[in-house]
PDBQT receptor file of N, H, CA, C and O in Angstrom, charges set to zero:
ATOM      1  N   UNK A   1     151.418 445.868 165.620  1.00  0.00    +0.000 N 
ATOM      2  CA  UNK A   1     150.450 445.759 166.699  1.00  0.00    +0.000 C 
ATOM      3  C   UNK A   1     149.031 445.905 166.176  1.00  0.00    +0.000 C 
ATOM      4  O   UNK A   1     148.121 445.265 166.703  1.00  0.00    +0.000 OA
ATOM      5  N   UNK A   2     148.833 446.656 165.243  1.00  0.00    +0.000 N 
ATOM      6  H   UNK A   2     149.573 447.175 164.815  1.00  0.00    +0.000 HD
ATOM      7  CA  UNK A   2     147.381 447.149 164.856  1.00  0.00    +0.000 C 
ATOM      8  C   UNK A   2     147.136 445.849 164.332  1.00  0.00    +0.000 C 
ATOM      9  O   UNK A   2     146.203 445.269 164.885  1.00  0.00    +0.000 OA
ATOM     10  N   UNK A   3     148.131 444.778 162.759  1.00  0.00    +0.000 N 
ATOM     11  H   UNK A   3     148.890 445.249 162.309  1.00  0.00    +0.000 HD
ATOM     12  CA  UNK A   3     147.452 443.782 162.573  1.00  0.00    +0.000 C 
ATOM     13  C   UNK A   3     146.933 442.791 163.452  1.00  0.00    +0.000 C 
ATOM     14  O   UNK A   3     145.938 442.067 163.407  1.00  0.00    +0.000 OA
ATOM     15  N   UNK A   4     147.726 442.923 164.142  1.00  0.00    +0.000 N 
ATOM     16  H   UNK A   4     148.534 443.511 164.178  1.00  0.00    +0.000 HD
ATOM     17  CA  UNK A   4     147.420 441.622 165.710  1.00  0.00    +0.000 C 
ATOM     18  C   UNK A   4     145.907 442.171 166.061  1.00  0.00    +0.000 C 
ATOM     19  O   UNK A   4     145.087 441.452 165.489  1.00  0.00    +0.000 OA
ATOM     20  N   UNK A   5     145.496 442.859 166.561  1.00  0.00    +0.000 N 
ATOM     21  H   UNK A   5     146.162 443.443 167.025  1.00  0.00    +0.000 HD
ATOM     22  CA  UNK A   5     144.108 443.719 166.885  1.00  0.00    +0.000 C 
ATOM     23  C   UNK A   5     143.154 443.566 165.871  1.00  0.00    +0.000 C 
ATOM     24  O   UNK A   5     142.020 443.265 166.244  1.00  0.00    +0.000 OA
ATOM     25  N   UNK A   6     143.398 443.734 164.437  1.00  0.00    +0.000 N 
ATOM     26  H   UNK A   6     144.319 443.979 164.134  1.00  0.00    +0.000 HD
ATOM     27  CA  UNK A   6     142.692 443.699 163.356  1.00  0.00    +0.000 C 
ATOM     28  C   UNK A   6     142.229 441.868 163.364  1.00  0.00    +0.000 C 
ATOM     29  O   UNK A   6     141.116 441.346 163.434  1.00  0.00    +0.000 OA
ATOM     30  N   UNK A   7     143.135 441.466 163.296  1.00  0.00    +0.000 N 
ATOM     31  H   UNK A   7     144.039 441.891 163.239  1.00  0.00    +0.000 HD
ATOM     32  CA  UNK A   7     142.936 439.775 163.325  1.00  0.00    +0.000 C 
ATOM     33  C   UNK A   7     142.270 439.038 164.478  1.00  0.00    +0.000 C 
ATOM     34  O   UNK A   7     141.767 437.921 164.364  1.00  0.00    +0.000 OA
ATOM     35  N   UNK A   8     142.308 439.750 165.589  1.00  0.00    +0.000 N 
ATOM     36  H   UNK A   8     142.717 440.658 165.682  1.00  0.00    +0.000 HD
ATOM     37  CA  UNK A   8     141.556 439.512 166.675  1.00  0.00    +0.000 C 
ATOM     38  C   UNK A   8     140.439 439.542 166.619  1.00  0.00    +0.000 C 
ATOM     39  O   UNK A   8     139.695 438.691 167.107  1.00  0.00    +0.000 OA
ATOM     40  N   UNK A   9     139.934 441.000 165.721  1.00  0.00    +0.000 N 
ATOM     41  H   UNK A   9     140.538 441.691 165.324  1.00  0.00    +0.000 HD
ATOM     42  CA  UNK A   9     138.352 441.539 165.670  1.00  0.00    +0.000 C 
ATOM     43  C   UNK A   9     137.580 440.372 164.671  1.00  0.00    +0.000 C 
ATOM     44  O   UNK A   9     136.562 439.692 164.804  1.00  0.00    +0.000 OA
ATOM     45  N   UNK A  10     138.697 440.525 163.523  1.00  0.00    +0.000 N 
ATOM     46  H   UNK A  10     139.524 441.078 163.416  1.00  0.00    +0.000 HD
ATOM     47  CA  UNK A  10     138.512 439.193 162.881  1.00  0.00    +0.000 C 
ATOM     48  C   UNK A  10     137.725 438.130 163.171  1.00  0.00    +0.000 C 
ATOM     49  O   UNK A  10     136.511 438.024 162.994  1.00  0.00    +0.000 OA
ATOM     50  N   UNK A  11     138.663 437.169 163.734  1.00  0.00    +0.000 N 
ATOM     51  H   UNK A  11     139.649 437.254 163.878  1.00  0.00    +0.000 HD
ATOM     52  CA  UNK A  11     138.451 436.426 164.808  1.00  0.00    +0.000 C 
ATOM     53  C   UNK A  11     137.411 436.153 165.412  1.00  0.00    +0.000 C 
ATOM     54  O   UNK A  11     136.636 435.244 165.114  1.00  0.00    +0.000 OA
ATOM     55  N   UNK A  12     137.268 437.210 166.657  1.00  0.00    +0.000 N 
ATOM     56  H   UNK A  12     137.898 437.948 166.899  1.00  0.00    +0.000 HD
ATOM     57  CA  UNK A  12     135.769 437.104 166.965  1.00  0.00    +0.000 C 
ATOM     58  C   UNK A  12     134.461 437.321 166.307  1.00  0.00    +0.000 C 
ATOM     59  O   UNK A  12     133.340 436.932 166.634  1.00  0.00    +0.000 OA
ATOM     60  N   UNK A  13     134.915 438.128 165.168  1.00  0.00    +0.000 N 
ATOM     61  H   UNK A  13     135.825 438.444 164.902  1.00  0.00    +0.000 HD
ATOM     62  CA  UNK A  13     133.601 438.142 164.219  1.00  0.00    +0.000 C 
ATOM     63  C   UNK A  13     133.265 437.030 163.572  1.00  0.00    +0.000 C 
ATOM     64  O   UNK A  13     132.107 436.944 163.165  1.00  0.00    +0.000 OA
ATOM     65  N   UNK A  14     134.087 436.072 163.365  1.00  0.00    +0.000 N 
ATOM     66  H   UNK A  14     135.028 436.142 163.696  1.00  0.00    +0.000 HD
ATOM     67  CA  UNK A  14     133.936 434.844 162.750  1.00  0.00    +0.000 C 
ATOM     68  C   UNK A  14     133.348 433.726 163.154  1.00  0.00    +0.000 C 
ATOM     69  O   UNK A  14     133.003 432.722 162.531  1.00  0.00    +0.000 OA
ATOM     70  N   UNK A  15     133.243 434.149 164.753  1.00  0.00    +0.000 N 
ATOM     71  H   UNK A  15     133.523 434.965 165.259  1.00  0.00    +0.000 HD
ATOM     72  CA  UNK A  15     133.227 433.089 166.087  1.00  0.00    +0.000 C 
ATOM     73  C   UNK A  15     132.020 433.644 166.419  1.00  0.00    +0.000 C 
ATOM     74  O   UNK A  15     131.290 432.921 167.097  1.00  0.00    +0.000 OA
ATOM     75  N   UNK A  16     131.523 434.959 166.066  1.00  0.00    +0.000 N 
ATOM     76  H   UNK A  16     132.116 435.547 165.516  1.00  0.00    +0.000 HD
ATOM     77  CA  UNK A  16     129.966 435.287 166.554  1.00  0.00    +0.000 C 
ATOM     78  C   UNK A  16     128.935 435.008 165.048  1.00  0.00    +0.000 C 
ATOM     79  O   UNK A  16     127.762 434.635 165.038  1.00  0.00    +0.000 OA
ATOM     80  N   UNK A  17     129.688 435.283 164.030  1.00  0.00    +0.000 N 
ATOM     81  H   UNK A  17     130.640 435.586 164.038  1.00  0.00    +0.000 HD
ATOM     82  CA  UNK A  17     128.931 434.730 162.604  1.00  0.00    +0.000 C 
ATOM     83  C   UNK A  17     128.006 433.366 162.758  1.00  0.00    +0.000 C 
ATOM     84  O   UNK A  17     126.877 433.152 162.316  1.00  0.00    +0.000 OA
ATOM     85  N   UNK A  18     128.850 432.548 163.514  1.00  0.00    +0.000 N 
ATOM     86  H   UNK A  18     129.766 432.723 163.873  1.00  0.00    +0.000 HD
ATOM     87  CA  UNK A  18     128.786 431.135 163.436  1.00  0.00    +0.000 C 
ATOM     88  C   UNK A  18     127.566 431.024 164.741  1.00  0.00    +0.000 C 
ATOM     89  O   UNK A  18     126.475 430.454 164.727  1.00  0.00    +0.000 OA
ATOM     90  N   UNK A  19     128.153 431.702 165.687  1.00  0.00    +0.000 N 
ATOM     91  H   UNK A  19     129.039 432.164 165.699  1.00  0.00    +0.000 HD
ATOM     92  CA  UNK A  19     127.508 431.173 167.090  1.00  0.00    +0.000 C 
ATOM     93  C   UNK A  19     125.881 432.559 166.932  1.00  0.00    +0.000 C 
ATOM     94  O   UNK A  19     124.698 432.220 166.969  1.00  0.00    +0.000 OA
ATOM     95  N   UNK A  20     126.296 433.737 166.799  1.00  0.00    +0.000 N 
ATOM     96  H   UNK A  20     127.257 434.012 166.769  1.00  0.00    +0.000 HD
ATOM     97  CA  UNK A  20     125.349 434.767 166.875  1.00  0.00    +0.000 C 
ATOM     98  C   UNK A  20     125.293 435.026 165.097  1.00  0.00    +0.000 C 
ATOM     99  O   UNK A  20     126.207 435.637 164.544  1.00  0.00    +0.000 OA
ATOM    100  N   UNK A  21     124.550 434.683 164.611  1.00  0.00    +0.000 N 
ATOM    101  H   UNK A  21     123.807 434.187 165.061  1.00  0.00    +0.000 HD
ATOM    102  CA  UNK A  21     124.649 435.733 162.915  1.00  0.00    +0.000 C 
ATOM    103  C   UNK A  21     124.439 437.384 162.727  1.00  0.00    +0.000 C 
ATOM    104  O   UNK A  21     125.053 438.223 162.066  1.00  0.00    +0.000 OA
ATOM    105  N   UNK A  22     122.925 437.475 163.896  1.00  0.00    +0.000 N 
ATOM    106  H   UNK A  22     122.427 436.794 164.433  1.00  0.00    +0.000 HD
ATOM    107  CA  UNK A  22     122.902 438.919 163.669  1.00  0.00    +0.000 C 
ATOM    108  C   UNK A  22     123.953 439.340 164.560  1.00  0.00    +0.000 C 
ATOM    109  O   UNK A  22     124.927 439.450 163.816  1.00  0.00    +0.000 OA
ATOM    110  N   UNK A  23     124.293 439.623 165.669  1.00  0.00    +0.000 N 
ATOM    111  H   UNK A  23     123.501 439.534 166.273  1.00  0.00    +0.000 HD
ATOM    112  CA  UNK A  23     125.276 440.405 166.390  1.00  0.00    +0.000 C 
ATOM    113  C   UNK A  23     126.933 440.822 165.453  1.00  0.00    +0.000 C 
ATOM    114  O   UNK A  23     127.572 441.870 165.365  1.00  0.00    +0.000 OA
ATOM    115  N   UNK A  24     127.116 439.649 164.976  1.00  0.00    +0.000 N 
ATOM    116  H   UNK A  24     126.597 438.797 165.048  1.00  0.00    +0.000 HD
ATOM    117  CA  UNK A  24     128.293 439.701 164.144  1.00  0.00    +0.000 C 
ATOM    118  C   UNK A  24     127.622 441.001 162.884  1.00  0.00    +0.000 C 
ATOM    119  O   UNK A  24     128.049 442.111 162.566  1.00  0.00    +0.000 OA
ATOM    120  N   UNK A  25     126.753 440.421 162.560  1.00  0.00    +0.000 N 
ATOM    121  H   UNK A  25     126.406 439.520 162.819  1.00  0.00    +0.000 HD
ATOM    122  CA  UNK A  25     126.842 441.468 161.370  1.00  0.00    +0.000 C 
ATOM    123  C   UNK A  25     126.402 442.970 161.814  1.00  0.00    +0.000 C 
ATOM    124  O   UNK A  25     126.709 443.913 161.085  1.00  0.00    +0.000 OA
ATOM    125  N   UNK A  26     125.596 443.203 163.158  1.00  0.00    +0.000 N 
ATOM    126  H   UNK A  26     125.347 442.437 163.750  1.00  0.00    +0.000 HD
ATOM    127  CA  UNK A  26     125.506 444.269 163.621  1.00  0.00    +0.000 C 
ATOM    128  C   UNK A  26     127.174 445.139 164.128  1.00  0.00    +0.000 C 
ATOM    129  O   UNK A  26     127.477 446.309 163.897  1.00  0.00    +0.000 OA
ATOM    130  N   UNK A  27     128.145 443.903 164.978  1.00  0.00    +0.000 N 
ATOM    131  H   UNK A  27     127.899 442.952 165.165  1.00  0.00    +0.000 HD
ATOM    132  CA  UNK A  27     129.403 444.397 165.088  1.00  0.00    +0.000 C 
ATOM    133  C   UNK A  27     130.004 445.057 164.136  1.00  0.00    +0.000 C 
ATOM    134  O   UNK A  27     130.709 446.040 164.365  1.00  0.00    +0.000 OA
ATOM    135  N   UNK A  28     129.695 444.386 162.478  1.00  0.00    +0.000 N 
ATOM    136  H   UNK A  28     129.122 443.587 162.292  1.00  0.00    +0.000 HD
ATOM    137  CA  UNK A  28     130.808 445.187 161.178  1.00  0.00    +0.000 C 
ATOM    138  C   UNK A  28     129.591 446.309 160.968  1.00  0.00    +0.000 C 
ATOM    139  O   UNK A  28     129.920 447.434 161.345  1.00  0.00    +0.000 OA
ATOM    140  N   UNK A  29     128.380 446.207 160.485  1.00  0.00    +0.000 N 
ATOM    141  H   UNK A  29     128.113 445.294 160.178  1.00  0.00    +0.000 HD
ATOM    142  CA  UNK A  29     127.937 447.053 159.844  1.00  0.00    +0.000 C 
ATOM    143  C   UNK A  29     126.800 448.240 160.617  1.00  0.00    +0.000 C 
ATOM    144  O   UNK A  29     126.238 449.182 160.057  1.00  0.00    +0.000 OA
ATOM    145  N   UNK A  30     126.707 447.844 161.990  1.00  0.00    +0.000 N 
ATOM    146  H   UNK A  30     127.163 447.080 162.445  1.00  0.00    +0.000 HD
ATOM    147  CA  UNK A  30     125.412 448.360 162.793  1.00  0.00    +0.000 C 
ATOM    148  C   UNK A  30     124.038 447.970 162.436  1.00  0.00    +0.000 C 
ATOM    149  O   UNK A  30     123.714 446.883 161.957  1.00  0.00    +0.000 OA
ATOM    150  N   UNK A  31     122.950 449.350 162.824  1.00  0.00    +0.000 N 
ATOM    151  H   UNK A  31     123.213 450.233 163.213  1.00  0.00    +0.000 HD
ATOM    152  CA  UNK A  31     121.721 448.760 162.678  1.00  0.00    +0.000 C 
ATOM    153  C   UNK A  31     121.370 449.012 161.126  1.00  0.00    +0.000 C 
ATOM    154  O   UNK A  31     121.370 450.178 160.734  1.00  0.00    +0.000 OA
ATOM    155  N   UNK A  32     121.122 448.149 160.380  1.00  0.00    +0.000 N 
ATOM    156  H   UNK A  32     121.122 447.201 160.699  1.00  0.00    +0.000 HD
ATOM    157  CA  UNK A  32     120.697 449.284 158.806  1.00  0.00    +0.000 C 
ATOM    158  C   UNK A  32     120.029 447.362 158.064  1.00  0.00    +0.000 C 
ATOM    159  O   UNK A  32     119.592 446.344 158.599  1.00  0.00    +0.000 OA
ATOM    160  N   UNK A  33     120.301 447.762 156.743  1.00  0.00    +0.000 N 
ATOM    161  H   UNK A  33     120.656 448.590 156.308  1.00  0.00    +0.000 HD
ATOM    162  CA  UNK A  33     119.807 446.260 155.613  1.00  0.00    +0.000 C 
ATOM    163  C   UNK A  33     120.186 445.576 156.084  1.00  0.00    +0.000 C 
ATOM    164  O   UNK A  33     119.399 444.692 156.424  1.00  0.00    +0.000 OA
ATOM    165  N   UNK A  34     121.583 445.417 156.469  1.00  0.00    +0.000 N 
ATOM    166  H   UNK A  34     122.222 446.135 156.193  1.00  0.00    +0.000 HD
ATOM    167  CA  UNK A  34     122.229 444.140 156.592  1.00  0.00    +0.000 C 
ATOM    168  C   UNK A  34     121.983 443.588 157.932  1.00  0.00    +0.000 C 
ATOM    169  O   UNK A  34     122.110 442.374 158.088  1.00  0.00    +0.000 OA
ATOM    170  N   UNK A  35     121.624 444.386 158.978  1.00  0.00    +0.000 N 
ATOM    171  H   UNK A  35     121.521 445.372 158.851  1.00  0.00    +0.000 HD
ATOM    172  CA  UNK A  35     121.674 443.677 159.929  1.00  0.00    +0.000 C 
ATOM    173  C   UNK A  35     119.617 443.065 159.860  1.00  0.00    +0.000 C 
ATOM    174  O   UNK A  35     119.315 442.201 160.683  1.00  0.00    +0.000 OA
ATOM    175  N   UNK A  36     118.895 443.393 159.252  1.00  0.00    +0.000 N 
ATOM    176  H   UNK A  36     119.140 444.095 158.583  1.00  0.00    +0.000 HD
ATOM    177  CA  UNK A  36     117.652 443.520 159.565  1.00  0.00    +0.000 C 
ATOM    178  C   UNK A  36     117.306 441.689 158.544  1.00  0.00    +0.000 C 
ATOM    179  O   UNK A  36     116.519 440.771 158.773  1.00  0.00    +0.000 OA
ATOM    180  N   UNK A  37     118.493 441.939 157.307  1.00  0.00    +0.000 N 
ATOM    181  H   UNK A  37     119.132 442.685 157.120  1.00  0.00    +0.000 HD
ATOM    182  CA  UNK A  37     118.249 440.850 156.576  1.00  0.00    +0.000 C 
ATOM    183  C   UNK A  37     118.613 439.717 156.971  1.00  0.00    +0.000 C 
ATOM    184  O   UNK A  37     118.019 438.673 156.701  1.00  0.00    +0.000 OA
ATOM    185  N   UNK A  38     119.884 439.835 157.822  1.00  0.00    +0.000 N 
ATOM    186  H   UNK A  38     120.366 440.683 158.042  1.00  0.00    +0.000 HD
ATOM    187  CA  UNK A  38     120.288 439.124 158.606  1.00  0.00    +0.000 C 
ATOM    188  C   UNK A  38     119.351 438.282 159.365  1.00  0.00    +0.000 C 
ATOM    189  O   UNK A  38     119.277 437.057 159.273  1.00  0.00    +0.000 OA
ATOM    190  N   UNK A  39     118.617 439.066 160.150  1.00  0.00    +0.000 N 
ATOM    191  H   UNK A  39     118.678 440.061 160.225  1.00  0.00    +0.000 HD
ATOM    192  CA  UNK A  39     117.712 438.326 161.442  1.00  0.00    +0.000 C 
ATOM    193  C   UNK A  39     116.811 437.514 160.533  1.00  0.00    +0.000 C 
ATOM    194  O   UNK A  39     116.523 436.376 160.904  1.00  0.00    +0.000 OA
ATOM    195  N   UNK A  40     116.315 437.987 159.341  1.00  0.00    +0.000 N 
ATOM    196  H   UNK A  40     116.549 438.912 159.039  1.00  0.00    +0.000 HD
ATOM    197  CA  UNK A  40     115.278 437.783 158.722  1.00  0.00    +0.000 C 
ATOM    198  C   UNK A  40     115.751 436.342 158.190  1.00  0.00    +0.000 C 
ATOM    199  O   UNK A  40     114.973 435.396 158.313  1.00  0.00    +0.000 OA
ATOM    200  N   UNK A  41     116.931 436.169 157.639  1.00  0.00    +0.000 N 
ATOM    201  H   UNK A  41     117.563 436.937 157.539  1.00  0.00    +0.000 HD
ATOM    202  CA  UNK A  41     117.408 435.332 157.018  1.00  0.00    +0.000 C 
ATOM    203  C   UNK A  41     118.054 433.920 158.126  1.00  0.00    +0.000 C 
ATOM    204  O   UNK A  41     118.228 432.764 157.738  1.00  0.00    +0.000 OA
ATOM    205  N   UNK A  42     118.315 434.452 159.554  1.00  0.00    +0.000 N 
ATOM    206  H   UNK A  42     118.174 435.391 159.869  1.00  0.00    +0.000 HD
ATOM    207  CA  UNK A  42     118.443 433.633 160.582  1.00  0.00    +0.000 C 
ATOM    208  C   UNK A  42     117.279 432.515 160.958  1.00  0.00    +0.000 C 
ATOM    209  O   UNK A  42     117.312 431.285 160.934  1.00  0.00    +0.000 OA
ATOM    210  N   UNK A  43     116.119 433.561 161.356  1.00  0.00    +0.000 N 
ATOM    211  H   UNK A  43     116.092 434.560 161.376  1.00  0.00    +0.000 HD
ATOM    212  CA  UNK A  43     114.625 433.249 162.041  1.00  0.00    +0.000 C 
ATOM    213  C   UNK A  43     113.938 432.362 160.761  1.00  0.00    +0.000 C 
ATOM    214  O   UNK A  43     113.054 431.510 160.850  1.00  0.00    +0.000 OA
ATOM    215  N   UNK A  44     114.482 432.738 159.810  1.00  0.00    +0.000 N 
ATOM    216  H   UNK A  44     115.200 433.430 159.737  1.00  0.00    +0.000 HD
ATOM    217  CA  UNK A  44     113.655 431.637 158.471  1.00  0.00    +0.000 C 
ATOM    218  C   UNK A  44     114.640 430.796 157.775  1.00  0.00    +0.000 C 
ATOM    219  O   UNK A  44     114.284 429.751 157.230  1.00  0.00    +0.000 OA
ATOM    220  N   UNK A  45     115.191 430.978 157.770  1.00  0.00    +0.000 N 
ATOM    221  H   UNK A  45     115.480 431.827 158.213  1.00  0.00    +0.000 HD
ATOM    222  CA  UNK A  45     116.176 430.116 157.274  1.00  0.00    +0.000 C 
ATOM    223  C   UNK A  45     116.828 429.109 157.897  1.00  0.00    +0.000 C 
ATOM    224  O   UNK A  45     117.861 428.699 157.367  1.00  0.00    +0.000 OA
ATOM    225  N   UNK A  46     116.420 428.576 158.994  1.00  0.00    +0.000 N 
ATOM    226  H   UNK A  46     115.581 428.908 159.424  1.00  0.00    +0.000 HD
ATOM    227  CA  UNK A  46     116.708 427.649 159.478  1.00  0.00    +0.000 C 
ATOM    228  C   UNK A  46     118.215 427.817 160.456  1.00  0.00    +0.000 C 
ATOM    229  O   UNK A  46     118.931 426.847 160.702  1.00  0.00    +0.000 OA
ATOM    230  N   UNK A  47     118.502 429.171 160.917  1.00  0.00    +0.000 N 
ATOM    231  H   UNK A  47     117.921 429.960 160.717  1.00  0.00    +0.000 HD
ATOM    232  CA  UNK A  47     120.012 429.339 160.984  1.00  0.00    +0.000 C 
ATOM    233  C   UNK A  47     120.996 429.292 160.346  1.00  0.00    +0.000 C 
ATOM    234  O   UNK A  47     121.877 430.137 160.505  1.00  0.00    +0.000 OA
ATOM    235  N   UNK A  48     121.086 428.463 159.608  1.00  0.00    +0.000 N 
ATOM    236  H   UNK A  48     120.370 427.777 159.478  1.00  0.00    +0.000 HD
ATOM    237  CA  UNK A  48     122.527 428.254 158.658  1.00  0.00    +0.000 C 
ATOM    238  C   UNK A  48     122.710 429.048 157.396  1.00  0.00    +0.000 C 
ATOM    239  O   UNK A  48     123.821 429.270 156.916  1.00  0.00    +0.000 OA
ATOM    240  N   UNK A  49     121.222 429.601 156.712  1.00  0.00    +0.000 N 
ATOM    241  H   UNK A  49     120.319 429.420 157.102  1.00  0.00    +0.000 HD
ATOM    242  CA  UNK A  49     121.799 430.568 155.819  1.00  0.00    +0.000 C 
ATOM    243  C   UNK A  49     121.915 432.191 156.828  1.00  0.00    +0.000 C 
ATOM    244  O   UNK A  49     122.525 433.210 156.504  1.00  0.00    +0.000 OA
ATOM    245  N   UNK A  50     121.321 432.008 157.750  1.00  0.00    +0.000 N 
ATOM    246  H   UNK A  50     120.825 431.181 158.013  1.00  0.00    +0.000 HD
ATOM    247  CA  UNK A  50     122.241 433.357 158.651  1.00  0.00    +0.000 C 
ATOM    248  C   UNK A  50     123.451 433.575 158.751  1.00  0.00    +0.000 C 
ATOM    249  O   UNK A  50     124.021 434.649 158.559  1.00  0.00    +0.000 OA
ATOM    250  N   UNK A  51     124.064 432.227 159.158  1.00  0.00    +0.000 N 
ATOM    251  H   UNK A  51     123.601 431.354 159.313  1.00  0.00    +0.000 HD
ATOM    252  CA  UNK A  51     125.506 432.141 159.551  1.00  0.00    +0.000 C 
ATOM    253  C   UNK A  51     126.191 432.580 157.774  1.00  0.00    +0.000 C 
ATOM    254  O   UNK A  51     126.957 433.464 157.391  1.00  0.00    +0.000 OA
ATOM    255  N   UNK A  52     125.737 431.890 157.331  1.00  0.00    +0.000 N 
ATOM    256  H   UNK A  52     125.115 431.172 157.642  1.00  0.00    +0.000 HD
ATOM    257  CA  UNK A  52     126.705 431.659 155.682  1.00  0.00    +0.000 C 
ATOM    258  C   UNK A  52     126.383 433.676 155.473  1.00  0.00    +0.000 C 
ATOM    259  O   UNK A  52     127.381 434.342 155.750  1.00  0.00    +0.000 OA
ATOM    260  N   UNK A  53     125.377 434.328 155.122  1.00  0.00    +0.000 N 
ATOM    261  H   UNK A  53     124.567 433.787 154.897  1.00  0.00    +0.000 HD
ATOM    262  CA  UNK A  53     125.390 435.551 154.864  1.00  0.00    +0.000 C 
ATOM    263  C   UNK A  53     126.178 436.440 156.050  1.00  0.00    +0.000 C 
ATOM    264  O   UNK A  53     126.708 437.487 155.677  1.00  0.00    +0.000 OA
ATOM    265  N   UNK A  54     126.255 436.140 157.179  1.00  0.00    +0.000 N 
ATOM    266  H   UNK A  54     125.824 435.289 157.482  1.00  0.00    +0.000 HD
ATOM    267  CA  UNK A  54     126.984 436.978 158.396  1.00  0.00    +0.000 C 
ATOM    268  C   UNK A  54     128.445 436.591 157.734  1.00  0.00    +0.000 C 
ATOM    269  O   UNK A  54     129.284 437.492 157.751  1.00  0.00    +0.000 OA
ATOM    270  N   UNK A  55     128.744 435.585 157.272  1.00  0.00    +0.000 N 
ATOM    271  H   UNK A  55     128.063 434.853 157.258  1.00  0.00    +0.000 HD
ATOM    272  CA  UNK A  55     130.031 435.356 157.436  1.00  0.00    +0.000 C 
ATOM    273  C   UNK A  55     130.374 435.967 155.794  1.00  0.00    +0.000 C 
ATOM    274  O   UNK A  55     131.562 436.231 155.607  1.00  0.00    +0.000 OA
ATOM    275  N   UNK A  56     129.751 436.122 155.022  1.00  0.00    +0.000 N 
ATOM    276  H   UNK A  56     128.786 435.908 155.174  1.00  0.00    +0.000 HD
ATOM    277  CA  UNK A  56     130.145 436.551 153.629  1.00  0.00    +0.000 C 
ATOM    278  C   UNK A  56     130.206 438.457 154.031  1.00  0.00    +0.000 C 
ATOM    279  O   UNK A  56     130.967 439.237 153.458  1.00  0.00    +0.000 OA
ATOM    280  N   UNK A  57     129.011 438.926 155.343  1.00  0.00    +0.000 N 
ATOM    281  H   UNK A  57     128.392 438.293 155.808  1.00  0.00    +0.000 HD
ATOM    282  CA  UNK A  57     129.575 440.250 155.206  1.00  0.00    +0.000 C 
ATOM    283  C   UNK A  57     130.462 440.422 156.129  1.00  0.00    +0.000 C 
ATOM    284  O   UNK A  57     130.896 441.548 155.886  1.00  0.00    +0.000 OA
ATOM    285  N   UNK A  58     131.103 439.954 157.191  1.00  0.00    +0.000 N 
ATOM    286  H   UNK A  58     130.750 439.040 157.388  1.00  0.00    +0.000 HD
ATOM    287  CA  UNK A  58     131.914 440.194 158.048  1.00  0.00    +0.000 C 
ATOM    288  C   UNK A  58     133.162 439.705 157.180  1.00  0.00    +0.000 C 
ATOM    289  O   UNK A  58     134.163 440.413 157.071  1.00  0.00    +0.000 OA
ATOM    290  N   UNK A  59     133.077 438.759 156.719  1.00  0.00    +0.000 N 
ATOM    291  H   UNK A  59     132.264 438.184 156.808  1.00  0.00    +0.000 HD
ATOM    292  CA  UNK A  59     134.715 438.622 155.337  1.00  0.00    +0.000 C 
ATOM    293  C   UNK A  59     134.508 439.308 154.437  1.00  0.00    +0.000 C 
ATOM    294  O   UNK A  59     135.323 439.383 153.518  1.00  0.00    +0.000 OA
TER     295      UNK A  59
């Protein structure tokens, strides 16, 4: 049961990486570097290196 739950969280973290970058990475790691580099890397980067770094720390 727990993996089913684990794969779920998964899941949606993968699905907010893509759609939200910072929220996903705020979901695994909270407020701290990663989420701050995140935004930083969203708002300038054109979105897509947000998504690619959300999704390298949420995997």
């Amino acid at each position: 049961m727990s993996t089913t739950i684990t794969n779920q969280n998964t899941l949606l973290k993968v699905v907010l990486a893509i759609l939200l970058p910072p929220l996903a990475v705020f979901m695994d790691k909270g407020i701290g570097t990663q989420f701050f580099l995140n935004v930083v890397l969203t708002l300038i980067g054109f979105w897509i290196v947000g998504v690619i770094h959300a999704l390298i720390v949420v995997l």
